[in-house]
ZADO-1210 file (C-alpha; in nm, 4 decimals, padded with zeros to 6 digits):
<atoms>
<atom x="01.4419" y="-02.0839" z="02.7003" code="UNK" pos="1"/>
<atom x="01.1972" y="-01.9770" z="02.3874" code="UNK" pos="2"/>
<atom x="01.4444" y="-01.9513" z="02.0658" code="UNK" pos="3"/>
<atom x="01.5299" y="-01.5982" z="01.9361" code="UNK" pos="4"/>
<atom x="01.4184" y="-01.5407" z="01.5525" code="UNK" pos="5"/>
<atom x="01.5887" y="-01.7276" z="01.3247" code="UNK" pos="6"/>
<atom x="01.5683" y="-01.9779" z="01.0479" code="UNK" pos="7"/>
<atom x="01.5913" y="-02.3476" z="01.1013" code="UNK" pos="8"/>
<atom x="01.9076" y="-02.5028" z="00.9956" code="UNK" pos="9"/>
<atom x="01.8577" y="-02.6900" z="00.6295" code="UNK" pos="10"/>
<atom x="01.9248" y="-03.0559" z="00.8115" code="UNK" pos="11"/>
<atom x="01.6892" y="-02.9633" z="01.0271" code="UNK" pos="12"/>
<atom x="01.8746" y="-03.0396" z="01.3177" code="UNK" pos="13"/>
<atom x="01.6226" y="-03.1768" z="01.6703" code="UNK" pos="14"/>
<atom x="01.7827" y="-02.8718" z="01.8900" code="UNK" pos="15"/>
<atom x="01.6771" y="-02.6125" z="01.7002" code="UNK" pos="16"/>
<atom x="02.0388" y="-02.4967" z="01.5979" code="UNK" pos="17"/>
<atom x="02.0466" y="-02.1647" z="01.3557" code="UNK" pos="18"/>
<atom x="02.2665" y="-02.1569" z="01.0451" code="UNK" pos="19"/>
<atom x="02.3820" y="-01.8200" z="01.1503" code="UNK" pos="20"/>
<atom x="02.5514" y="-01.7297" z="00.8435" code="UNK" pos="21"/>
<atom x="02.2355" y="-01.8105" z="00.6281" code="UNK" pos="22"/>
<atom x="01.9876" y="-01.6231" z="00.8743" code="UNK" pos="23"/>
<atom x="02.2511" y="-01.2862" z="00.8521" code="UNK" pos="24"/>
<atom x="02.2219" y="-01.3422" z="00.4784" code="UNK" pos="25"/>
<atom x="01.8175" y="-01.4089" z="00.4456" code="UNK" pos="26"/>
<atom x="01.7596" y="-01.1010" z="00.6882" code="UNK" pos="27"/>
<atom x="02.0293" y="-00.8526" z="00.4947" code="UNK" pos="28"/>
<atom x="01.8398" y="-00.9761" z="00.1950" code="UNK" pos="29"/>
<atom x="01.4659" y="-00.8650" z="00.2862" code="UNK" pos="30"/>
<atom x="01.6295" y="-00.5164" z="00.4486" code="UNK" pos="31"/>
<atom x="01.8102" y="-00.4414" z="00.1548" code="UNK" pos="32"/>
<atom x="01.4936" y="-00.5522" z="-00.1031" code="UNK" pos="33"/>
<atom x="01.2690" y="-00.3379" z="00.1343" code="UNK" pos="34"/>
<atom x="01.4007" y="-00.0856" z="00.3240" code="UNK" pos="35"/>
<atom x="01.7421" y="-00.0109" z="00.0937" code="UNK" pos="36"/>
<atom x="02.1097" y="-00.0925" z="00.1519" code="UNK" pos="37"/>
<atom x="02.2033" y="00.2327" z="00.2664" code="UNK" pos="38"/>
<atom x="01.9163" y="00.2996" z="00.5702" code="UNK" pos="39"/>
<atom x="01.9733" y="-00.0672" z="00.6892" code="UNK" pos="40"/>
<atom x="02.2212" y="-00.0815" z="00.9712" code="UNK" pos="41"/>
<atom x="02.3944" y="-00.4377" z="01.0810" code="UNK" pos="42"/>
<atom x="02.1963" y="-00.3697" z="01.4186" code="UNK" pos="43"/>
<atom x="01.9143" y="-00.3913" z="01.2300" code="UNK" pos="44"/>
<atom x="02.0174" y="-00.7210" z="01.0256" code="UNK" pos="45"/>
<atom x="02.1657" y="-00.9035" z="01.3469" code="UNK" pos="46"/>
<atom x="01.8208" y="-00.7886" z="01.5136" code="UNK" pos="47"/>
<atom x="01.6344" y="-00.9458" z="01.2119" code="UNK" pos="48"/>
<atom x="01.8200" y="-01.2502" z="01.1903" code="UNK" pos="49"/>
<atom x="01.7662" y="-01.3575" z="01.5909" code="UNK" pos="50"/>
<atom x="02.1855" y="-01.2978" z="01.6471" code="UNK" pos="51"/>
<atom x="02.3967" y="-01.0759" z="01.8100" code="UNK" pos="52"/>
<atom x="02.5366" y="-00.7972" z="01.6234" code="UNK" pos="53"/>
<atom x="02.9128" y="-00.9040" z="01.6895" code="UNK" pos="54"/>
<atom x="02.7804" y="-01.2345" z="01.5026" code="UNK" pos="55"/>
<atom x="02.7416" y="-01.0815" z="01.2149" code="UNK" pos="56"/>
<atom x="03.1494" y="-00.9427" z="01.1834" code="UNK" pos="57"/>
<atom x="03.2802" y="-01.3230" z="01.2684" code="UNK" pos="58"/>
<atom x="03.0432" y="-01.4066" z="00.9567" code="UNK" pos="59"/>
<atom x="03.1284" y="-01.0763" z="00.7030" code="UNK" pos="60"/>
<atom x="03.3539" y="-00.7669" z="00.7549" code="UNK" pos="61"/>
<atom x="03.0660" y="-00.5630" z="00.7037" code="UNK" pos="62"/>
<atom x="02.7411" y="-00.4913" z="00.5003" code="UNK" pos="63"/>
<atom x="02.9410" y="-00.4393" z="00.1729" code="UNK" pos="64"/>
<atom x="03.0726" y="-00.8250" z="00.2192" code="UNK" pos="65"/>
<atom x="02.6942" y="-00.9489" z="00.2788" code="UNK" pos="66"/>
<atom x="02.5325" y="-00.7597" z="-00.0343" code="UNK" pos="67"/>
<atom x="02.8324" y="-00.8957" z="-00.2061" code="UNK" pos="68"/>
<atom x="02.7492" y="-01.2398" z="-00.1319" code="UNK" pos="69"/>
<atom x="02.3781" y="-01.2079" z="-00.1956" code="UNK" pos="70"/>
<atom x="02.4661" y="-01.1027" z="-00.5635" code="UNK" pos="71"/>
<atom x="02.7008" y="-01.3432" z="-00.6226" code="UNK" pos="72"/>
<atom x="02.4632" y="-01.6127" z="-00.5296" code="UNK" pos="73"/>
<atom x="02.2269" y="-01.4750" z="-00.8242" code="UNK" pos="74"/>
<atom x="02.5018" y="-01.5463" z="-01.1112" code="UNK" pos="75"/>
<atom x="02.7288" y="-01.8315" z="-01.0293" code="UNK" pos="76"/>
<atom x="02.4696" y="-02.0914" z="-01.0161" code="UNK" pos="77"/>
<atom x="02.4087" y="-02.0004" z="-01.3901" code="UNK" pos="78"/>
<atom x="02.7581" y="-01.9088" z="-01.4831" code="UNK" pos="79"/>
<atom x="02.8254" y="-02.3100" z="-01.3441" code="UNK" pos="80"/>
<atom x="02.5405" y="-02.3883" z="-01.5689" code="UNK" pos="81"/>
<atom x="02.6608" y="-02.1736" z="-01.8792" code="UNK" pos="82"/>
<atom x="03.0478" y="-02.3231" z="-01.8626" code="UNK" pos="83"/>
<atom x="02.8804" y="-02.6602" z="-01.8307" code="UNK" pos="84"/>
<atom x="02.6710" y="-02.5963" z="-02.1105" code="UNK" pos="85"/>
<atom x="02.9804" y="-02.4453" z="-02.3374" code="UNK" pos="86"/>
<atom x="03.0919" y="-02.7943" z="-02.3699" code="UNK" pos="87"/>
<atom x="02.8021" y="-03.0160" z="-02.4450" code="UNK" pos="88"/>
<atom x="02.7442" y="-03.1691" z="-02.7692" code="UNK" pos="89"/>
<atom x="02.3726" y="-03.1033" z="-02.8085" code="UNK" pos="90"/>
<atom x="02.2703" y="-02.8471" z="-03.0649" code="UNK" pos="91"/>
<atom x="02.3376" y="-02.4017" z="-02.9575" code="UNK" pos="92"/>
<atom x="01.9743" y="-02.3704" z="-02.9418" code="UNK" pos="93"/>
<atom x="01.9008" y="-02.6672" z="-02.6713" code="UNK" pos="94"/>
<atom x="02.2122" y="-02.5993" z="-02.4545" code="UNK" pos="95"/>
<atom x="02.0811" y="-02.1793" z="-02.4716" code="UNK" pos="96"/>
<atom x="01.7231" y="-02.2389" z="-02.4179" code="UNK" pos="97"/>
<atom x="01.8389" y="-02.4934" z="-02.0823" code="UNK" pos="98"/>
<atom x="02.0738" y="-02.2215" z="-01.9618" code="UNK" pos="99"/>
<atom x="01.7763" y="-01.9390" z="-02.0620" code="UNK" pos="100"/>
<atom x="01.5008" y="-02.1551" z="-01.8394" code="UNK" pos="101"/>
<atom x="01.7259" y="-02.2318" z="-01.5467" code="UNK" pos="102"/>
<atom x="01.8363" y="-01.8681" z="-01.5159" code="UNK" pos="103"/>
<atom x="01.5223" y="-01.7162" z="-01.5041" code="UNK" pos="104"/>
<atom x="01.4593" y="-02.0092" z="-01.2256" code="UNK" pos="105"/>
<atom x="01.6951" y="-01.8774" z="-01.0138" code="UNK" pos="106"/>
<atom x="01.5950" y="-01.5203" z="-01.0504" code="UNK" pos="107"/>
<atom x="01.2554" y="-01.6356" z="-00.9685" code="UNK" pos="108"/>
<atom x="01.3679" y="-01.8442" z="-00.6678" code="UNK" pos="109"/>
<atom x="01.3019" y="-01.7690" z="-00.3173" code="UNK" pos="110"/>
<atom x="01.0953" y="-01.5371" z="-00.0795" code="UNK" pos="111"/>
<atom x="01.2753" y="-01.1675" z="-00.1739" code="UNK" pos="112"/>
<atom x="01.3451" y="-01.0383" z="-00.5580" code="UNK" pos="113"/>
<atom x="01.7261" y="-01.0196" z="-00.5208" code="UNK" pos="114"/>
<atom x="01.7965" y="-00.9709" z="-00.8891" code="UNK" pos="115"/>
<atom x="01.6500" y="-00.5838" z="-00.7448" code="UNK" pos="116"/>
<atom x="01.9891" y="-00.5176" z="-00.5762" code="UNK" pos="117"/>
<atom x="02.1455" y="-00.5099" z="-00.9437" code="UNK" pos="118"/>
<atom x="02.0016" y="-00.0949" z="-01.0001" code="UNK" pos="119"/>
<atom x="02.1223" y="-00.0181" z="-00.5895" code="UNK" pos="120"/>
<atom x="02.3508" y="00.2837" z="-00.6879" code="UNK" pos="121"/>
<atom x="02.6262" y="00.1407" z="-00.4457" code="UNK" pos="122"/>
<atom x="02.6562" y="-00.1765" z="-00.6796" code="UNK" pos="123"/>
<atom x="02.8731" y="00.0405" z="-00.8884" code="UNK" pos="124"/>
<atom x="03.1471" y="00.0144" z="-00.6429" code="UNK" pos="125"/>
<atom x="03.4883" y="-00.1247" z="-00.6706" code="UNK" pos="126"/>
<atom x="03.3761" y="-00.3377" z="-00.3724" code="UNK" pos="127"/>
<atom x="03.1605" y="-00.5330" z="-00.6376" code="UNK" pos="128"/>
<atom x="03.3764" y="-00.6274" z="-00.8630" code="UNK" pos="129"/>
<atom x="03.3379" y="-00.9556" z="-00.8211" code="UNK" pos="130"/>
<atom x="02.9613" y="-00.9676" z="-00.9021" code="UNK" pos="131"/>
<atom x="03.0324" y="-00.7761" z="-01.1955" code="UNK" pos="132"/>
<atom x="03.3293" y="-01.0067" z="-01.3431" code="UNK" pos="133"/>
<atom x="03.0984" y="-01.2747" z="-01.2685" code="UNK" pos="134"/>
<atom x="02.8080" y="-01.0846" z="-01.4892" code="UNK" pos="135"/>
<atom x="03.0150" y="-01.0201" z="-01.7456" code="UNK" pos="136"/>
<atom x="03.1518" y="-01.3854" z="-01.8303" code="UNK" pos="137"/>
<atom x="02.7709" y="-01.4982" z="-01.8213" code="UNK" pos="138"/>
<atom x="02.7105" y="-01.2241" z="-02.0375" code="UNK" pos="139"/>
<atom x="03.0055" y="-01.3939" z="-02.2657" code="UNK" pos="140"/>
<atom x="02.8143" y="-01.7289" z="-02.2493" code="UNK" pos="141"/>
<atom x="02.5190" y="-01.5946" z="-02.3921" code="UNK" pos="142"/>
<atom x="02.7192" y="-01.4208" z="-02.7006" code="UNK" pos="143"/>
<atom x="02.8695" y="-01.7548" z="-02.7451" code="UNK" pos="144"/>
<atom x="02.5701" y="-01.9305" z="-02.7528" code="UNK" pos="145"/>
<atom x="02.3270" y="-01.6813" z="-02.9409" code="UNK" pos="146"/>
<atom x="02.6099" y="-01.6729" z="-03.1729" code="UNK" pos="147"/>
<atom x="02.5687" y="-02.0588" z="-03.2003" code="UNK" pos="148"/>
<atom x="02.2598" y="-02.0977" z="-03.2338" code="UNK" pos="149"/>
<atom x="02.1753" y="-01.8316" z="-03.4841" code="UNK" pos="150"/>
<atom x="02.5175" y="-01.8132" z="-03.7173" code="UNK" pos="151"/>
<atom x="02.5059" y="-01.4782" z="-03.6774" code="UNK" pos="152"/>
<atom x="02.8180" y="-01.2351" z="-03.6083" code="UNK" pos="153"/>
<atom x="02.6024" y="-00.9898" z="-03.4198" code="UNK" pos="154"/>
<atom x="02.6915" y="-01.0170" z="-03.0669" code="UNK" pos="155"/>
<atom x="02.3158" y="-01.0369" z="-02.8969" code="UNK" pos="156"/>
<atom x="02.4389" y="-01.1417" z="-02.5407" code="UNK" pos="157"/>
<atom x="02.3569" y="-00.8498" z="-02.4009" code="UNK" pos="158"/>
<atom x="01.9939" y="-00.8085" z="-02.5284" code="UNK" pos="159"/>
<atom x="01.9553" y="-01.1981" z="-02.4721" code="UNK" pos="160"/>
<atom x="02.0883" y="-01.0860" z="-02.0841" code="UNK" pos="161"/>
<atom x="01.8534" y="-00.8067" z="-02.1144" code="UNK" pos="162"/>
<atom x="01.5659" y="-01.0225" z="-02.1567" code="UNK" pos="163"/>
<atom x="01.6361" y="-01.3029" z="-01.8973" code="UNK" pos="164"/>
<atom x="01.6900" y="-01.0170" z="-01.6313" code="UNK" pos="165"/>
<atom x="01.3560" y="-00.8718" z="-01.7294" code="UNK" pos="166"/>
<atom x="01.1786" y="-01.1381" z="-01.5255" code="UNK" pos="167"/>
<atom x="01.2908" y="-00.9088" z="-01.1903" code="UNK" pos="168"/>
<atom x="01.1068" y="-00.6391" z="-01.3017" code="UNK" pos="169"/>
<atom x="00.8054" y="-00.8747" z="-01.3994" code="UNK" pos="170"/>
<atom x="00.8365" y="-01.0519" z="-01.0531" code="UNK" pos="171"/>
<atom x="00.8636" y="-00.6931" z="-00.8837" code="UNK" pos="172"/>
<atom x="00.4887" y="-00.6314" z="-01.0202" code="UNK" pos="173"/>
<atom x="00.3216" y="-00.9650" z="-01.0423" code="UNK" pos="174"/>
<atom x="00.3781" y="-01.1176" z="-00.6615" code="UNK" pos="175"/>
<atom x="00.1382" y="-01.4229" z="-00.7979" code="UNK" pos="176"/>
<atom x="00.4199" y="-01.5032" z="-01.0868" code="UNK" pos="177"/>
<atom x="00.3615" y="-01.8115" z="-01.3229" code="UNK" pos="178"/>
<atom x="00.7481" y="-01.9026" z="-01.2570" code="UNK" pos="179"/>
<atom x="00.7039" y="-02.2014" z="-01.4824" code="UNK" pos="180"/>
<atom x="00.5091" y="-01.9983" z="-01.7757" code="UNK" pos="181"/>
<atom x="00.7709" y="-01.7319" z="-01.7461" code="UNK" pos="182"/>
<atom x="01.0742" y="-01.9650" z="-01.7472" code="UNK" pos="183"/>
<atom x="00.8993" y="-02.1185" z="-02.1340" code="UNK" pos="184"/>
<atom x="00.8080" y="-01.8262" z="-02.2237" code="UNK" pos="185"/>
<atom x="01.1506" y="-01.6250" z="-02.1768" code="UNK" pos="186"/>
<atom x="01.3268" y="-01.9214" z="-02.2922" code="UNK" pos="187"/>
<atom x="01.1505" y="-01.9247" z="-02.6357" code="UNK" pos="188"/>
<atom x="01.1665" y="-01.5804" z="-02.6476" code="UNK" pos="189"/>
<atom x="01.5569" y="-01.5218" z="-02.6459" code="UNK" pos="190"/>
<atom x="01.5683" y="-01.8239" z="-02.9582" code="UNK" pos="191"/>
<atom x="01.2980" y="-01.6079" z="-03.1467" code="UNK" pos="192"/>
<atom x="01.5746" y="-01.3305" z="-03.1134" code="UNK" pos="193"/>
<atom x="01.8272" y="-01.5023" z="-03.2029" code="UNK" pos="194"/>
<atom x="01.6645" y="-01.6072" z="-03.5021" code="UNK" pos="195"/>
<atom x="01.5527" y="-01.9476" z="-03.4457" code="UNK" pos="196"/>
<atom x="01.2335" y="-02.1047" z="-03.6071" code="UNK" pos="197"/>
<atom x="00.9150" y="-02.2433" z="-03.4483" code="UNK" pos="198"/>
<atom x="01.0477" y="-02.6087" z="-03.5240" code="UNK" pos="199"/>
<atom x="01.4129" y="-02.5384" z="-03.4049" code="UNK" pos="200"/>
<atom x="01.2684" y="-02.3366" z="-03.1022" code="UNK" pos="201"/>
<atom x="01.0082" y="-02.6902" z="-03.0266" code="UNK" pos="202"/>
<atom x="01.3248" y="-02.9137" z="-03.0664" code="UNK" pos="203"/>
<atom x="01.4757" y="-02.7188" z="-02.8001" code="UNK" pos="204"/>
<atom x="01.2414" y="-02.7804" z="-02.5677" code="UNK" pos="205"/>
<atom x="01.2326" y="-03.0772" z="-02.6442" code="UNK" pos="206"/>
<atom x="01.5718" y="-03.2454" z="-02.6463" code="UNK" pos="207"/>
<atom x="01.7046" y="-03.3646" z="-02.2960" code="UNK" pos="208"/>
<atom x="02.0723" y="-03.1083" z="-02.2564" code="UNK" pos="209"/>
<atom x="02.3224" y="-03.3498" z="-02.0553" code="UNK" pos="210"/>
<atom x="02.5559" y="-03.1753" z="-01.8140" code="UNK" pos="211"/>
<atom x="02.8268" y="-03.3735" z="-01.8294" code="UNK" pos="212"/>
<atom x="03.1056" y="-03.3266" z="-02.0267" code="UNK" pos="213"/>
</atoms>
């Protein structure tokens, strides 16, 4: 029997076996990115992802749960990066620039431009709060270590946020993206605006940033 649509499972398992959570999520993700959250239907996802539509409710109560998910997934890897980061003993300006670079990895990362589900109107809802709690203490890292780095009162988290986020928009118009060049170039960016100098901003890049605590 030829295998409905689907993605592989990461272990990549001889019989073909389908991650069926993952596919739901990789399919909502390229509706939603495309087509819009509100004109895709979970017919349409299960249809997408190779699985029956009843699949997708033992998986997610609905398409709320599933964008949910998808937006989590772009902010706790770097929130787990930023708390990691709070504690190190290697100067602000090497622990920000580290969290800076691998943030605007992640937003950078895989085959759809999730970090575009942040302007869907129906983000707003109550039913995100979670994303946005999430948001907002990696929005707190950033003040903390701007802050840091710069011995400076102003609180520039949210224009150093501003300016990580910006690579969505940038990967929204340039499909051919320099991920690499972006991820430097953002990076020294945010510890120009928080006031660093050319040789603090080169040490930066320079000095290995430990993760353990």
């Amino acid at each position: 029997m030829a295998r409905r649509p689907g993605r592989p499972r990461a272990s990549g398992d001889p019989d073909g076996e389908r991650d069926t959570r993952r596919d739901v999520l990789d399919a909502a993700a390229a509706l939603f990115c495309t087509v819009g959250f509100t004109s895709t239907s979970t017919r349409a996802i299960a249809d997408a992802a190779g699985v029956r539509q009843a699949s997708i409710y033992h998986h997610f109560a609905g398409k709320d749960a599933i964008l949910l998910e998808l937006l989590v997934g772009t902010v706790r890897p770097s929130l787990d990066l930023a708390d990691a980061l709070a504690a190190g003993a290697e100067p602000a300006a090497a622990r920000l620039w580290a969290l800076v670079h691998a943030d605007v990895g992640l937003l950078s990362a895989g085959p759809v431009n999730l970090g575009v589900l942040y302007v869907l109107p129906e983000v707003a809802g109550e039913q995100f709060a979670e994303f946005h709690a999430l948001r907002s203490r990696l929005r707190a890292r950033y003040s903390e270590l701007a802050a840091a780095a710069s011995d400076d009162a102003d609180d520039r988290g949210e224009l150093v946020l501003g300016l990580v986020e910006s690579v969505i928009l940038r990967r929204r118009d340039t499909p051919d993206l320099d991920v690499p060049a972006v991820q430097d170039a953002v990076a020294d960016g945010v510890l120009r605006l928080v006031g660093c100098t050319p040789t603090e901003i080169a040490l930066a890049r320079a000095l290995p940033v430990s993760l353990t605590a």
